[in-house]
Wavefront OBJ file of the C-alpha trace (Angstrom):
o trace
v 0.000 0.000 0.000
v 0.896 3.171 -0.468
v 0.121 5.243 2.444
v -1.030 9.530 2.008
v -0.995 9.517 5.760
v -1.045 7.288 9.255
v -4.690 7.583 8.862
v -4.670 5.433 5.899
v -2.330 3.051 7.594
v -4.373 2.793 10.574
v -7.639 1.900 8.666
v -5.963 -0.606 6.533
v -4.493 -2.240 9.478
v -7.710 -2.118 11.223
v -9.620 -4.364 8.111
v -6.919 -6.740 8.339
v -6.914 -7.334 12.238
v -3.769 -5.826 12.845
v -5.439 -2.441 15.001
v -7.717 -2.620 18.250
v -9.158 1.088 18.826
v -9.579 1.769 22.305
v -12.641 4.237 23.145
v -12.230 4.032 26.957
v -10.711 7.382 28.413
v -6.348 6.624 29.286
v -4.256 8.698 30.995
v -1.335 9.563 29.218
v 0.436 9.435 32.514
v 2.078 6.010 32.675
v -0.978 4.376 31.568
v -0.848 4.376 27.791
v 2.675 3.046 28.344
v 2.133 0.258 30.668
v -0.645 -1.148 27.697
v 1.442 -0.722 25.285
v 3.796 -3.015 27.141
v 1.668 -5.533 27.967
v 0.694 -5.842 24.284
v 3.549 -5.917 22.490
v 4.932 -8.110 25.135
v 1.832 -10.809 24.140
v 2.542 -10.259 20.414
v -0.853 -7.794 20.129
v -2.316 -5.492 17.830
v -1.549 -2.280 16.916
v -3.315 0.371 19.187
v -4.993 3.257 18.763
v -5.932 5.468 21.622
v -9.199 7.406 20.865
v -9.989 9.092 24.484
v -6.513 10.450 25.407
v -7.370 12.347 28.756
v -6.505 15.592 29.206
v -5.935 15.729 25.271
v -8.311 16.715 21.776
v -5.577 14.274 19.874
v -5.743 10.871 19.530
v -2.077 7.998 19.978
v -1.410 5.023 18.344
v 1.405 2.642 19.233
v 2.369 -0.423 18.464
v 2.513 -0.249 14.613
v 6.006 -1.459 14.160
v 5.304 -4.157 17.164
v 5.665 -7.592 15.010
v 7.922 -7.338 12.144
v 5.127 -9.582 10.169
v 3.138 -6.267 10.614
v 6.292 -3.926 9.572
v 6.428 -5.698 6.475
v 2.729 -5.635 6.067
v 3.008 -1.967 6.228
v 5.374 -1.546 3.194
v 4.237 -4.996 1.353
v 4.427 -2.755 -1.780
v 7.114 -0.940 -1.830
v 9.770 -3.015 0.361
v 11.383 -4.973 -2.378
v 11.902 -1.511 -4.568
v 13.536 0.055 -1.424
v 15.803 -3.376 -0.582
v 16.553 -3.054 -4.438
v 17.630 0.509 -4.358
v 19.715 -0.277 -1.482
v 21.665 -2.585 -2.776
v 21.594 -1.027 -6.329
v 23.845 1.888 -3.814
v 25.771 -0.384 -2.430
v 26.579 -2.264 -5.309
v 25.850 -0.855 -8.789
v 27.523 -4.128 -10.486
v 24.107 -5.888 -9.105
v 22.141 -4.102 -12.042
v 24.720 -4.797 -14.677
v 24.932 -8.888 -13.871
v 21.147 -9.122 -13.221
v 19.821 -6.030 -14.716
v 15.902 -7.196 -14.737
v 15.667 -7.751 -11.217
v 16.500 -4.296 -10.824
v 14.482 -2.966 -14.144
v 11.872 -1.048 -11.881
v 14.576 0.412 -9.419
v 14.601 3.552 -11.972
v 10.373 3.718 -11.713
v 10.272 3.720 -8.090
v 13.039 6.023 -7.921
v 11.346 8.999 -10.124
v 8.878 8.723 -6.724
v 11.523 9.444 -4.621
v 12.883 12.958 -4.945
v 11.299 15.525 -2.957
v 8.276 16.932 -3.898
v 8.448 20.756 -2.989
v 4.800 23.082 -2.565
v 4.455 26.279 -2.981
v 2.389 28.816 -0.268
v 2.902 30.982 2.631
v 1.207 28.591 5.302
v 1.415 24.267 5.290
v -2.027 23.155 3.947
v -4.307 21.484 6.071
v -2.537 22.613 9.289
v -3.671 24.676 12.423
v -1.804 26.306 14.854
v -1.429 24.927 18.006
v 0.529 24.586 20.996
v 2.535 21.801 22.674
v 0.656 22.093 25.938
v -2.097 20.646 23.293
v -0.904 17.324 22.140
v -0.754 14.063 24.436
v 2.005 14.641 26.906
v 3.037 10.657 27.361
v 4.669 9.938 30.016
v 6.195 6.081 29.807
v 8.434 5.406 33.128
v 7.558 6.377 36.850
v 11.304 8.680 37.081
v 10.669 10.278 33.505
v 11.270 13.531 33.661
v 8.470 14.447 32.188
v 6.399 13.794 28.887
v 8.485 13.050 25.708
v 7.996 12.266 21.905
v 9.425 9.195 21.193
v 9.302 8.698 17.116
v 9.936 12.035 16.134
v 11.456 12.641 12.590
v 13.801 15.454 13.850
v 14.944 17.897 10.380
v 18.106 19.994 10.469
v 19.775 21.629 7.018
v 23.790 22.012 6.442
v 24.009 25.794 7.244
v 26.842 25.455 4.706
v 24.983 24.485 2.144
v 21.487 24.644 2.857
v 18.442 23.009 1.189
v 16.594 19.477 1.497
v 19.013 17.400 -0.443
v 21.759 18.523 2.397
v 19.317 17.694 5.075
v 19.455 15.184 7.842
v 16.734 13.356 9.285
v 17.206 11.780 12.373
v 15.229 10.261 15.582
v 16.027 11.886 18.639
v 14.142 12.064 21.591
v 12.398 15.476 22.580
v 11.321 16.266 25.917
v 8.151 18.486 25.694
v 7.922 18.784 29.778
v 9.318 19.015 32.871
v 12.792 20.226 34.189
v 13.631 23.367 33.856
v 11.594 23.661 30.389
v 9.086 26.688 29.686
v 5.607 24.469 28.729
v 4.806 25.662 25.359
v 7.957 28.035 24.646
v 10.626 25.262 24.801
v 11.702 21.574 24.338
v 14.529 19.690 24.866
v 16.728 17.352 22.024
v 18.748 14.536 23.494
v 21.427 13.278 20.634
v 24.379 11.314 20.530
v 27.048 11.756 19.151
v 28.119 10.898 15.687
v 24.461 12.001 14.535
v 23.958 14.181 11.555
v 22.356 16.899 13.384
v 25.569 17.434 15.725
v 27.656 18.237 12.294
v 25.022 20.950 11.697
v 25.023 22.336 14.945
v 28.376 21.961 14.957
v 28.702 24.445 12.141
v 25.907 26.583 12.799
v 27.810 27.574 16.301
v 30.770 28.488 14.551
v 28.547 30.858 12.190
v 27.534 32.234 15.423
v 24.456 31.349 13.729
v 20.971 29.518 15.355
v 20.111 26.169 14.049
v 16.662 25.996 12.373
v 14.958 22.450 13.320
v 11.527 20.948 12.245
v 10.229 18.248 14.523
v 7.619 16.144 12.111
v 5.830 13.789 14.145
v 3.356 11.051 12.413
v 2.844 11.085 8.218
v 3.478 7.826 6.318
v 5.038 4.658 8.584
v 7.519 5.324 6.043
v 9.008 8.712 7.219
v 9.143 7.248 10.646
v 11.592 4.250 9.754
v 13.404 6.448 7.777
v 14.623 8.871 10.285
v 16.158 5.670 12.030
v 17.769 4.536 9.163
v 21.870 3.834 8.425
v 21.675 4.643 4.696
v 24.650 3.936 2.274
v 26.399 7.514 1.484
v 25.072 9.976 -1.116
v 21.195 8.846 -0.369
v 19.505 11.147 1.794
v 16.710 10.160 4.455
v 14.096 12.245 2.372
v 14.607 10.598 -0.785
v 14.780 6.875 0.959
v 11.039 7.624 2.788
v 9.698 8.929 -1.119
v 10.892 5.358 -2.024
v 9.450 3.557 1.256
v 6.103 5.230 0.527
v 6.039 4.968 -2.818
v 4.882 8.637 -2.981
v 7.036 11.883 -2.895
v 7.990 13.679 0.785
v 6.040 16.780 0.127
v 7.070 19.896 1.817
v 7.188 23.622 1.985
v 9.035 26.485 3.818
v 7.033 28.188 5.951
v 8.967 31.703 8.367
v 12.139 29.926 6.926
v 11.175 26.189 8.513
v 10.673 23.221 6.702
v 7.475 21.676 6.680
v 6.436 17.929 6.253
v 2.905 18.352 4.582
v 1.620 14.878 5.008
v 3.267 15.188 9.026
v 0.273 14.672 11.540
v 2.476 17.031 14.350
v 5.370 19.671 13.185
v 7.367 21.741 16.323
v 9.682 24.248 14.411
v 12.126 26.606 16.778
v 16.090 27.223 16.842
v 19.014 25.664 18.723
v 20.812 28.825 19.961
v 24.894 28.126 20.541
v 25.499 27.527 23.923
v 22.295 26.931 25.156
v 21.199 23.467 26.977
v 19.362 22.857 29.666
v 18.929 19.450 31.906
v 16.983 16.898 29.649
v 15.651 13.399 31.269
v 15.731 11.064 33.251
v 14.244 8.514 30.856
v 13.439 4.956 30.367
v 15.994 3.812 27.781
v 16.767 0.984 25.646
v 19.203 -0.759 27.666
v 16.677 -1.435 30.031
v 17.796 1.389 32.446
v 17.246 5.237 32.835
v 19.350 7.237 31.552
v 19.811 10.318 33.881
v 19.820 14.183 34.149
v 22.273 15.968 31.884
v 22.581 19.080 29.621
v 21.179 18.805 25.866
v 20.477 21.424 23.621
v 17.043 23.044 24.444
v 15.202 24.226 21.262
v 13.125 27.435 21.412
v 9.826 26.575 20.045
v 8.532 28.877 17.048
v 5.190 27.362 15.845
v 3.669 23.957 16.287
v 1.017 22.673 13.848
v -1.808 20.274 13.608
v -3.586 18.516 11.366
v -7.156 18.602 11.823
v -7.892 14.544 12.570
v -4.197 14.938 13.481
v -3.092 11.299 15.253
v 0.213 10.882 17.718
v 2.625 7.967 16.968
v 4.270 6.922 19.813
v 6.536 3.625 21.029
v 7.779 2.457 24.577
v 11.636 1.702 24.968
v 12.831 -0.238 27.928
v 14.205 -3.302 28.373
v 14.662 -5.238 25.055
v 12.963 -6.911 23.435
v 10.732 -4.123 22.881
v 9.052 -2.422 19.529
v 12.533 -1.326 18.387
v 13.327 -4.356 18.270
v 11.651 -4.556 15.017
v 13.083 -1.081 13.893
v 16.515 -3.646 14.086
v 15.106 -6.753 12.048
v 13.742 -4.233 9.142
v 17.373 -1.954 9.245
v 19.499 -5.879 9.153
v 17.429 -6.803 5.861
v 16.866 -3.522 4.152
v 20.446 -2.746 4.426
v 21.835 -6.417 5.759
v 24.549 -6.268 2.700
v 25.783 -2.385 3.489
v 28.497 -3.615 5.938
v 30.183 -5.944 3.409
v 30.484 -3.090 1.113
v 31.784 -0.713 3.979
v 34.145 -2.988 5.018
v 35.623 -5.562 2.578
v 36.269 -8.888 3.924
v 33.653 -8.478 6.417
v 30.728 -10.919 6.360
v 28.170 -9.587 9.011
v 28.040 -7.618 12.047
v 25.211 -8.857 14.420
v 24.027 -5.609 17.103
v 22.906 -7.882 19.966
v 19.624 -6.289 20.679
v 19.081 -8.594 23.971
v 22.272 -6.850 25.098
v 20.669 -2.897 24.786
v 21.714 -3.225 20.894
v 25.293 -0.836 21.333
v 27.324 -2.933 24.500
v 27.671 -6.147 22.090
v 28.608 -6.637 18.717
v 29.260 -10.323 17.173
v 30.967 -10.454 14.160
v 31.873 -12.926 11.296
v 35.189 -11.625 9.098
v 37.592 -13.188 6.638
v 40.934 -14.689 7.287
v 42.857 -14.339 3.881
v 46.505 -12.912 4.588
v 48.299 -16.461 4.260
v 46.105 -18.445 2.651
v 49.326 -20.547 2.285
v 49.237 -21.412 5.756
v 47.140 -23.411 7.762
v 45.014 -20.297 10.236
v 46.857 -20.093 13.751
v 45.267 -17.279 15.180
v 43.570 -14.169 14.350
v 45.344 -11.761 11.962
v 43.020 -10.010 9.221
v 39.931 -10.421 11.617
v 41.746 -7.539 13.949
v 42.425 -5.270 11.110
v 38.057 -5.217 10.462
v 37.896 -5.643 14.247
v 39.002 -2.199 14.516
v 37.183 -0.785 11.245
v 34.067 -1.980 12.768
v 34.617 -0.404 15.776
v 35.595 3.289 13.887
v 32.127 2.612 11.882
v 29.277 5.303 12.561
v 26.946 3.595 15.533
v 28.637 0.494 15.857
v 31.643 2.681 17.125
v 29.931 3.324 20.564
v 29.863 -0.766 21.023
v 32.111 -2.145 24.257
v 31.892 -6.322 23.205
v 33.024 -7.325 19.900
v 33.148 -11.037 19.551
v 34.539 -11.820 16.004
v 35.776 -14.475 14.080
v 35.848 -16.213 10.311
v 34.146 -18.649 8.486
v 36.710 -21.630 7.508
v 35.496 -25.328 8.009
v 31.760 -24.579 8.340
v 29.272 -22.145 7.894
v 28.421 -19.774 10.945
v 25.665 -17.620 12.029
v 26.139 -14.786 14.352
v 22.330 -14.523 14.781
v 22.646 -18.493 16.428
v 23.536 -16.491 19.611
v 24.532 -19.721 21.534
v 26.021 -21.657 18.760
v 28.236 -18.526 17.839
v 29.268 -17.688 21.524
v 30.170 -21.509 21.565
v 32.665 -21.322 19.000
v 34.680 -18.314 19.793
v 35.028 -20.064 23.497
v 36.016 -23.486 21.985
v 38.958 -21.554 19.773
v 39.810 -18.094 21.746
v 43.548 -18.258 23.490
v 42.791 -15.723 26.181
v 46.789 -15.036 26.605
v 46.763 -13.824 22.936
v 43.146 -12.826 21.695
v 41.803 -10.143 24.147
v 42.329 -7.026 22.851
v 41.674 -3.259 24.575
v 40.778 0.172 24.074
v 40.884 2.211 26.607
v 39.830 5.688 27.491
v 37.175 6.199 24.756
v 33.597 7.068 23.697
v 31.157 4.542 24.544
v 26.984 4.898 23.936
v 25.671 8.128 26.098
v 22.744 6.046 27.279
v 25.379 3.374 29.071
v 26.324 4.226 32.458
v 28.904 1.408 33.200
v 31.730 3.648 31.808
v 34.011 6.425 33.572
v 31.596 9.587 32.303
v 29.156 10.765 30.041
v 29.685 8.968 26.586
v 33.427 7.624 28.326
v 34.409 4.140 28.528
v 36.282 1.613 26.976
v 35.816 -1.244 24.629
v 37.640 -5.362 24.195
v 37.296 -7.438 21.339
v 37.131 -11.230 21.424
v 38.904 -12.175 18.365
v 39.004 -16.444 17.501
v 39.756 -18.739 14.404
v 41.343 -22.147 13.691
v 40.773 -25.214 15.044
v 38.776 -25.842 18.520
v 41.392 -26.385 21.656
v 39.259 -26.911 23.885
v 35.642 -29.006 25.006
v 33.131 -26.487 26.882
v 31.987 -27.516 30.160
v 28.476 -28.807 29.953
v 28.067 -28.815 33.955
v 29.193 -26.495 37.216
v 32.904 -27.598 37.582
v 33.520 -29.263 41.191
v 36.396 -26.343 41.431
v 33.928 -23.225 41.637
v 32.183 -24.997 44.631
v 32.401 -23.074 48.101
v 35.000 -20.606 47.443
v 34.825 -18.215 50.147
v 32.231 -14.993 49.513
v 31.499 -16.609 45.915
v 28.542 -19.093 45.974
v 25.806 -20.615 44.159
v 27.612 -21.281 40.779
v 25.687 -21.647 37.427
v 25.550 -22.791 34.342
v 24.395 -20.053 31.700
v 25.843 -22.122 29.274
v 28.293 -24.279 27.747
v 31.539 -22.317 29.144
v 30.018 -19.798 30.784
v 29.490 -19.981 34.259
v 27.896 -17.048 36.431
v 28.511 -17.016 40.197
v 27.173 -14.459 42.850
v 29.429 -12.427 44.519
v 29.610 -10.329 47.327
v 28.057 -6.982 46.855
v 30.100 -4.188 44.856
v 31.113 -1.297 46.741
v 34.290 -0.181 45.186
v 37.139 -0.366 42.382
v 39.714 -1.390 45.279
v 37.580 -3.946 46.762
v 36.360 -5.444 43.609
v 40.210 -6.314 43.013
v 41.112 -7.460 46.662
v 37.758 -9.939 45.934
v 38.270 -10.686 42.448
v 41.864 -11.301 43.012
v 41.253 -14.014 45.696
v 38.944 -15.739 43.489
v 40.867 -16.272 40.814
v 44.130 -17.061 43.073
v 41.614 -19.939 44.647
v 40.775 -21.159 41.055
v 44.119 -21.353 40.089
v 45.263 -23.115 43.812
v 42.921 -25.920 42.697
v 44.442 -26.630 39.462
v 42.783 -24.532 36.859
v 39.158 -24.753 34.522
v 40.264 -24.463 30.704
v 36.953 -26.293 30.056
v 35.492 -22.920 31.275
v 36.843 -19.682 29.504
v 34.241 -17.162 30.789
v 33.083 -16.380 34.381
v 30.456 -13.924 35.058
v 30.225 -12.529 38.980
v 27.123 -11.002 39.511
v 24.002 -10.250 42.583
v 21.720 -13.067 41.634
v 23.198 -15.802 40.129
v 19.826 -17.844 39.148
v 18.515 -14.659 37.212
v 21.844 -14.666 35.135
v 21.500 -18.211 34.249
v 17.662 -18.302 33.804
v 17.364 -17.210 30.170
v 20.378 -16.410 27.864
v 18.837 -13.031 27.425
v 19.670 -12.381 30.664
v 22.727 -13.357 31.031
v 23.165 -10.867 27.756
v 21.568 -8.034 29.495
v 22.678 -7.719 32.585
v 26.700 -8.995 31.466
v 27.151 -6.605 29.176
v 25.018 -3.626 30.120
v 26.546 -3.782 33.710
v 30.119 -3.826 32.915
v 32.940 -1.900 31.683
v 35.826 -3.958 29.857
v 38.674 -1.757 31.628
v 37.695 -1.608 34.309
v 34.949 -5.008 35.040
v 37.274 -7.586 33.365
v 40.141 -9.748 35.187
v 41.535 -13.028 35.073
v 43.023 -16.325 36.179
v 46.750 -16.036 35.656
v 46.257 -12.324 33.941
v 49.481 -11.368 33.689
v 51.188 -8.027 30.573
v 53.707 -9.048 28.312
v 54.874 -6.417 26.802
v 51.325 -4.495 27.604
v 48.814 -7.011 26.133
v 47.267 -8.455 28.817
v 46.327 -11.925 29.108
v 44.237 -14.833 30.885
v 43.527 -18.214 31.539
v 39.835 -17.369 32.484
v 38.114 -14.342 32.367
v 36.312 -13.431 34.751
v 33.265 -10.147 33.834
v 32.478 -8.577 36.969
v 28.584 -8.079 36.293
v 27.468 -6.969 39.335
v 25.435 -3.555 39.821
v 27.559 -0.547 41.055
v 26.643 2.262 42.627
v 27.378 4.567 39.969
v 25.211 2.678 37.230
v 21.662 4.132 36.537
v 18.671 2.165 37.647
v 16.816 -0.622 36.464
v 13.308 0.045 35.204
v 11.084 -1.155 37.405
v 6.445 -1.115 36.339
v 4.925 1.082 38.401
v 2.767 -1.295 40.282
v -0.519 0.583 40.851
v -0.504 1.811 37.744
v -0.468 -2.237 36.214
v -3.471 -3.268 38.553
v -5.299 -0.006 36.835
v -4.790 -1.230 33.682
v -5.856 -4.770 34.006
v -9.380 -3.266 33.667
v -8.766 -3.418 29.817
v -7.552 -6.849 29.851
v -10.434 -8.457 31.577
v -12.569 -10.701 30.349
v -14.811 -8.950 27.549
v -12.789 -5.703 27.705
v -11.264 -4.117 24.712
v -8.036 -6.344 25.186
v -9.733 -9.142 27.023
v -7.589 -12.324 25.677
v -4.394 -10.986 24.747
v -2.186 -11.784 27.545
v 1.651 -12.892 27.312
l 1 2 3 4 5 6 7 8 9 10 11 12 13 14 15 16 17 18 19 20 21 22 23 24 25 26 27 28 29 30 31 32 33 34 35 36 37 38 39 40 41 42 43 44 45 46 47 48 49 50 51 52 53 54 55 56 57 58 59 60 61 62 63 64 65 66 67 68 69 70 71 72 73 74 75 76 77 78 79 80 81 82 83 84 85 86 87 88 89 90 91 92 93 94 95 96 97 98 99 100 101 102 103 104 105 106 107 108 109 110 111 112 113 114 115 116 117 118 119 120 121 122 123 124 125 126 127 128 129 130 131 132 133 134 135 136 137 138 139 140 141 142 143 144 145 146 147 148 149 150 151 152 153 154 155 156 157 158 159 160 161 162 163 164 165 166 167 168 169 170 171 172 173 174 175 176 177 178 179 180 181 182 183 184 185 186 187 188 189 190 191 192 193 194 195 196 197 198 199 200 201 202 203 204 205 206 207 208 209 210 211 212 213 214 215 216 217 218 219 220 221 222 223 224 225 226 227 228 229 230 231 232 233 234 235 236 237 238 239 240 241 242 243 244 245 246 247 248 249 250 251 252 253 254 255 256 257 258 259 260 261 262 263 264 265 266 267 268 269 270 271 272 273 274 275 276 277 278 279 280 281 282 283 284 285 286 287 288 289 290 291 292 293 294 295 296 297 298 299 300 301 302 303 304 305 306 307 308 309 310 311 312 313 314 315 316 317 318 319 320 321 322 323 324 325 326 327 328 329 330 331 332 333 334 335 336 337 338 339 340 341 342 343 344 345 346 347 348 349 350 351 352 353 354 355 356 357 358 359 360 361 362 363 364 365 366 367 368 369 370 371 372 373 374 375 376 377 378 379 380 381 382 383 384 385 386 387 388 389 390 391 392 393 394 395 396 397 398 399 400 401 402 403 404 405 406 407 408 409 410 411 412 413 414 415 416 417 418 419 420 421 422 423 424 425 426 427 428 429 430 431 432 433 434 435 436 437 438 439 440 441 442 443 444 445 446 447 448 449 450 451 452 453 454 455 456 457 458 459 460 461 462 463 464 465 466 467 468 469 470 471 472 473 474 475 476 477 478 479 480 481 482 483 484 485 486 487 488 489 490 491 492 493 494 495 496 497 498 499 500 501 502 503 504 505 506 507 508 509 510 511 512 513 514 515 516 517 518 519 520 521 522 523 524 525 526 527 528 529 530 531 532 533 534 535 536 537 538 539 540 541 542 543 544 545 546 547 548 549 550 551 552 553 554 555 556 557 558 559 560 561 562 563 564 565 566 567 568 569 570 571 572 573 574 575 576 577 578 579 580 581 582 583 584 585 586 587 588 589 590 591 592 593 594 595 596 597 598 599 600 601 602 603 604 605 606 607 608 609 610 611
């Protein structure tokens, strides 16, 4: 289909039974959010929120919840996206096989831009921020916040839309130190596309227009989230996703999505931030107070029947989840382009997406020798890890295909085989003292951490413990030992409450493992606060390992000893246990899930769909 709006979207949804509208008055305080929750986390509907309280504008969420629905969404125009894709990263596709890519050049005369003329966006009425529905999704939010904005900035170097950037950042419409109605707060990371044009509008001295479009076509949503190959701009790639132009005008010197449902225009001034959050993130945690840019609000518009996309992040998996899946196959071949030799690059999203990457490389500097140990595999170890996003990652398990085919996506299986080959001694390898993902809090500061990578080929030297080896058995302050899986081993420890005392603790434990004669059959130990939750699911041994630690300073060893300053192991040991510096878990709000249940009982609305 090819959407004019999210209207149209949500009424062919709705004939299909992929939409359930609910009529019944929510509170956009915590309640629309806890639903939400509950819904995706059953494998529900899409939602639409009729009776927002307290607002004339109705919500929908879930639309991107199942990526069977995603791809219902764009069942039209997916495959002449995926083919323009690839046709950019890759034009030799179209010479070898040049019908499969005849109607690449059709869909792509829908594509460009479509620009209207007029002094004031069709359609729209002025409104103010104070009038759309303020969700609020965690209990320590700071406030209410729009959470699939399509956020518009223009090089101030060389303005117009074709040198625009389109990007999803959070904005903060309430709370803190924020003026309702006259200001709103951008949280972005680095290496985004809207820093560079801040970046240069400061040095102008200059303010940085921004347009915030919120709703339209599914299709401008994804694209404002997605990692497209260079020279194709986010505009052009939503014209092809929708199979319909991005219309837009200039209105007081703003751009203007016309087919938007919500648009916020103001200016970033230089200088000027104020504190933005805390909010419920996607590694499960909040991320906390600090200074982002604060945008002073200009106009806001509305469409009449305007309607208020929104998603819930959290703990994964969540609805960005499916944001991933759609990204891996509309642009899964983009990495081997960007980096030659390289295979795939697997962003674990169980693991809050940025901490862990696996990856599967190439080992083809002597192919006249039999592979001893990891050589070309460090050289794209390091690319991937100075590559746009996945630079902010802190795990990189890699290795290369030889003897059989592997699958970084067989979590497990892949894990499995780095253990069985990895020479801790040799194949750890460190940065320290570098940028990390803002929303991780396991590092030394703001955006400052450090990252290892796990680098393994050849043959297997050693057989994976199956079992809890008799040796990590009532070692003093360390009990209740268990299996996560083959090779891994997590084992509670005492409670953290320093650097200093983590090494007087972690040094005895590994001096007692040693004293009792070793554990090669187990490379990888994981100390943590609960044991049994770490070992309960693999997803949660992924979570809370590699959200809760940081390589420098989390990681030790059996026998660790520096040769010539690589550092090396016998075992390693991941100190995964919650420190006092970390942000907090996200915890339901109780009272607010017993309110809710009143939709889920039997004959409600969303009587039936429970997990």
């Amino acid at each position: 289909m090819s959407y004019r709006n999210l209207e149209e979207c949500i009424i062919d949804l709705e004939k299909n039974g992929h939409l359930v509208r609910i009529h019944e008055e929510v509170d956009p305080d915590l309640e629309m959010a806890a639903i939400h929750r509950k819904v995706y986390d059953a494998g529900g509907p899409a939602l639409l929120f009729e009776n927002v309280k307290g607002s004339k504008y109705r919500a929908v969420s879930n639309l991107f919840g199942t990526i069977e629905r995603s791809k219902f969404i764009f069942r039209d125009t997916w495959n002449a996206a995926q083919n323009a894709i690839a046709v950019r990263n890759n034009p030799m596709q179209v010479v070898k096989n040049p019908f499969k890519y005849i109607g690449t050049g059709l869909s792509g005369s829908k594509a460009l831009p479509l620009k209207k003329s007029g002094s004031q966006p069709a359609g729209f009425q002025e409104i103010q921020i104070s009038d759309l529905p303020l969700i609020k999704h965690w209990k320590e939010d700071g406030g209410a916040f729009v959470t699939l904005p399509q956020v518009y900035s223009e090089d101030p170097e060389k303005p117009g839309i074709m040198n625009s950037n389109l990007g999803m950042y959070r904005v903060q419409l309430s709370g803190n130190e924020y003026v309702l109605n006259k200001e709103v707060g951008l949280h972005y990371q680095i290496h985004r596309g809207i820093g560079i044009h801040q970046d240069k509008a400061t040095k102008q001295g200059e303010p940085l227009k921004v347009s915030v479009f919120i709703g339209g076509p599914p299709a401008h949503t994804l694209s404002a989230i997605m990692p497209l190959p260079e020279g194709m701009s986010e505009l052009t790639f939503a014209g092809l996703l929708a199979g319909r132009h991005f219309r837009y005008s200039y209105v007081d010197g703003y751009c203007i999505s016309l087919d938007a449902d919500f648009v916020i225009t103001g200016e970033i001034h230089p200088g000027e931030t104020k504190p933005e959050g805390p909010f419920g993130d996607h590694l499960g945690y909040y991320s906390l107070t600090h200074p982002f840019p604060v945008m002073r609000v200009h106009k806001v518009y509305a469409k009449q029947n305007a309607i208020l996309p929104f998603t819930v992040v959290g703990r994964p998996p969540q609805e960005d989840t499916s944001f991933g899946e759609l990204i891996h196959e509309l642009t899964g071949g983009a990495i081997r382009k960007e980096i030659p030799g390289v295979k795939e690059v697997h962003a674990v999203d169980a693991a809050g997406v940025h901490p862990l990457l696996f990856a599967i490389g190439s080992e083809r500097y002597t192919p006249y020798e039999q592979v001893k140990q990891p050589a070309e595999i460090l050289t794209q170890a390091n690319r991937i890890l100075g590559t746009g996003q996945l630079s902010l990652a802190k795990y990189l398990f890699i290795t290369a295909e030889e003897k059989q085919p592997i699958s970084s996506y067989k979590i497990e299986a892949f894990l499995s085989y780095i253990l069985e080959r990895i020479d801790l001694q040799r194949d750890l390898h460190f940065q320290t003292n570098t940028t990390i993902d803002t929303l991780d809090y396991s590092g030394t500061g703001l955006n400052t951490g450090s990252k290892v990578i796990f680098a393994a080929v050849g043959d297997s030297i050693r057989e994976l413990c199956s079992e809890v080896p008799e040796i990590l058995r009532d070692i003093p302050e360390f009990k209740l030992p268990s299996l996560v899986m083959p090779g891994v081993v997590a084992i509670q420890g005492p409670s953290f409450k320093s650097y200093e005392e983590a090494q007087q603790h972690m040094n005895g434990f590994s001096d007692a493992i040693r004293e009792r004669g070793g554990l090669d059959s187990c490379p990888m130990l994981i100390v943590c606060d609960d044991s049994t939750f770490m070992s309960e699911t693999l997803n949660n041994f992924l979570w809370a390992t590699f959200t809760r630690s940081n390589p420098s300073h989390d990681i030790y060893g059996v026998n660790s000893r520096y040769e010539y300053k690589h550092w090396g192991c016998d075992n390693v040991i991941i100190d995964a246990r919650t420190k006092p510096h970390q942000a907090p878990p996200l915890i339901p709000d109780p009272i607010v899930e017993k309110n809710i249940e009143r939709l889920f009982a039997k004959g409600a609305v969303l009587g039936g769909i429970e997990k």
